[in-house]
N, C-alpha and C positions, 0 to 999 in steps of 0.2 A: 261108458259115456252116459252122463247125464241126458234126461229130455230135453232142457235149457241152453244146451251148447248149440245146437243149429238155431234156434231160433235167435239165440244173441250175435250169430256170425257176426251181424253188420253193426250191432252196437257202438262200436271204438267210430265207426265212419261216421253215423249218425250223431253223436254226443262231440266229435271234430266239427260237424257241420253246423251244428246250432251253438256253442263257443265260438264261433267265426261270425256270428249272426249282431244287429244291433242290440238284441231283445239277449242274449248270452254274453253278451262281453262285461254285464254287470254281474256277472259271479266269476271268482279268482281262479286261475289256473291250478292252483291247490287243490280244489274243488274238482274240479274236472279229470285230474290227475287219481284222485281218491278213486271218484265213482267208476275211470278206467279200469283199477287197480281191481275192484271189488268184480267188476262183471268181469274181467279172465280168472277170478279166482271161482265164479260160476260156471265159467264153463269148463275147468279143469278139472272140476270134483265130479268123483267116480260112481258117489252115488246120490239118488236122489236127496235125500234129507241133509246131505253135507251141501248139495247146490242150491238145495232151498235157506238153508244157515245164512250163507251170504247173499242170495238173494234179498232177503226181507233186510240185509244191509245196505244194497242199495235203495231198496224201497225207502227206508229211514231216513237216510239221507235225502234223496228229493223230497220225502214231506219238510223233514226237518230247516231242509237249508239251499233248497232248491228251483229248480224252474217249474214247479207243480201244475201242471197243465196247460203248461205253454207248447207241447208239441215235442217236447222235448228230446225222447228215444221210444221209437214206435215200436222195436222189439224187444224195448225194457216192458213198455205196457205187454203186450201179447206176452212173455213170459210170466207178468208177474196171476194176466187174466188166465194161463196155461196153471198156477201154481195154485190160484185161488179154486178153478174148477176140479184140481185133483185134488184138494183139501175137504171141498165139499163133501165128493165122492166117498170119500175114506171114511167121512164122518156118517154118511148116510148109513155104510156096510157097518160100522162100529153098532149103528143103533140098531138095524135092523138084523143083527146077528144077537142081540141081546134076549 
């Protein structure tokens, strides 16, 4: 199991909630259907670096064509801030082992 699968549990509830919403009913059900599609494919990869792949596909998506800082999915942010802080990390040891 990936890190990313518990924290996304409620994702599909949350991104259901705000599509129901006045401020979500201006992007298509297409849409919404995608970025579902994308976050169970993060939480089913086995390893880290396959769940971060389709992570930064959802990322892309909400900058690209999305509700971008509207509230949107609070445990899309926390993974993607969980994904950002273990990038850091990696980077730090890369240099500091040089």
């Amino acid at each position: 199991m990936n890190p990313y699968a518990d924290i996304l549990s409620t994702a599909a509830e949350e991104i259901r909630a705000f599509a129901a919403t006045e401020e979500g009913r201006r992007w298509e059900s297409q849409w919404y259907d995608r970025v579902l599609s994308l976050v169970d494919k993060v939480r089913i990869q086995p390893t880290t670096s396959e769940a971060e792949r389709y992570l930064d596909m959802v990322m892309w998506a909400i900058v690209d064509s999305g509700p971008l800082g509207k509230g949107f999915g609070p445990s899309i942010d926390r993974a993607a801030d969980a994904m950002q802080r273990r990038r850091k990390q990696e980077f730090k040891e890369r240099r500091l082992s040089k």
